[in-house]
C-alpha positions, 0 to 999 in steps of 0.5 A: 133444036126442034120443038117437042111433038105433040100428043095427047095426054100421058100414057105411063102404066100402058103397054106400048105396041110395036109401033107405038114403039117405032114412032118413039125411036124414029122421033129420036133417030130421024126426026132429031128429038132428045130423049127426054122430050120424047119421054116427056111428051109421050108419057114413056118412061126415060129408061124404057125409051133408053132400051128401046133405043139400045134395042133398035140399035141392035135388031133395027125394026125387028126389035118391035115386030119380032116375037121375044124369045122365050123368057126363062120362066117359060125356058123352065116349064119345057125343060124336061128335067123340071117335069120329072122333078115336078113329077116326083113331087106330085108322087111324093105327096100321093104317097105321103099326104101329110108331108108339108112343102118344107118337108118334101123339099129338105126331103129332095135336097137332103136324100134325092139329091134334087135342088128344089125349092121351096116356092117351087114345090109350093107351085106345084102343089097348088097347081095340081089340087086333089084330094090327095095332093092338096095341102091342109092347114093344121090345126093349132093346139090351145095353148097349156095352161100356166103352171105355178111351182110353188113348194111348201117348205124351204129347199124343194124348189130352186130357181137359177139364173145366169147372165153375163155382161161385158165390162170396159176392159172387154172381161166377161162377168158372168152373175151366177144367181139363186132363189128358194122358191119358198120366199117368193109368191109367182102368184102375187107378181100377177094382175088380179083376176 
């Protein structure tokens, strides 16, 4: 076996040109080196340089040199359909500006027929800001104030509860309980103010 090349120090987190690329798959195929030290040696990591092997394989050098085809991100943005659904979305919130991103997108599945997303309509939204077209957040009500129910006289207020547990020969036990308000003060199960 011949020994590791020698190069400088480990590179992993960088983007590998075409020839960076080549030198690796040449050290593997013509010069005889195993994987893992070319892995090693070059900071590459081994399934990188398992694919670019598989790549070279296939395609030979013009696995590195040739454009990549279109990935199916940018296959999506050119479809025409997605344009006319991203359209309609745009119209949509012009003409509803209160509608949210949920709203609009169980409108388009539930009445249009349209199988839109969530984080697609999202992206459109903030790809497209306008007055009208932006998407405000709500503003969020003050909690209500805590209410007592407190009664008088016995027999005006009831509180019931229900609950089951489950015993060891698998029968539900349902218990089945009451109380009259006017023996329990709510007022002095709370922490002082």
């Amino acid at each position: 076996m011949k020994a590791a090349p020698e190069t400088g120090p480990n590179r992993s987190g960088t983007r590998y040109s075409a020839a960076d690329k080549l030198k690796a798959v040449e050290l593997y195929f013509e010069d005889g080196y195993q994987a893992k030290d070319i892995a090693r040696e070059l900071g590459i990591g081994k399934s990188s340089l398992g694919k670019w092997i598989r790549e070279y394989r296939e395609k030979g050098s013009d696995a590195f040199t040739s454009p990549p085809e279109k990935s199916a991100a940018a296959a999506e943005k050119s479809d025409p359909a997605r344009e006319f659904v991203r359209a309609q979305i745009l119209e949509h919130k012009a003409a509803h500006p209160d509608h949210g991103i949920k709203q609009i997108t169980q409108i388009f599945r539930r009445f249009l027929g349209l199988p839109v997303k969530t984080h697609e309509v999202r992206s459109v939204l903030q790809a497209h800001p306008s007055s009208s077209t932006a998407t405000t957040s709500r503003t969020r009500r003050p909690p209500a104030p805590m209410r007592f129910f407190e009664r008088r006289s016995p027999n005006e207020l009831w509180h019931t509860d229900v609950m089951y547990f489950i015993m060891p020969n698998h029968e539900k036990v349902f218990v089945i309980s009451y109380l009259d308000e006017i023996n329990m003060s709510w007022r002095s199960l709370l922490p002082p103010a």
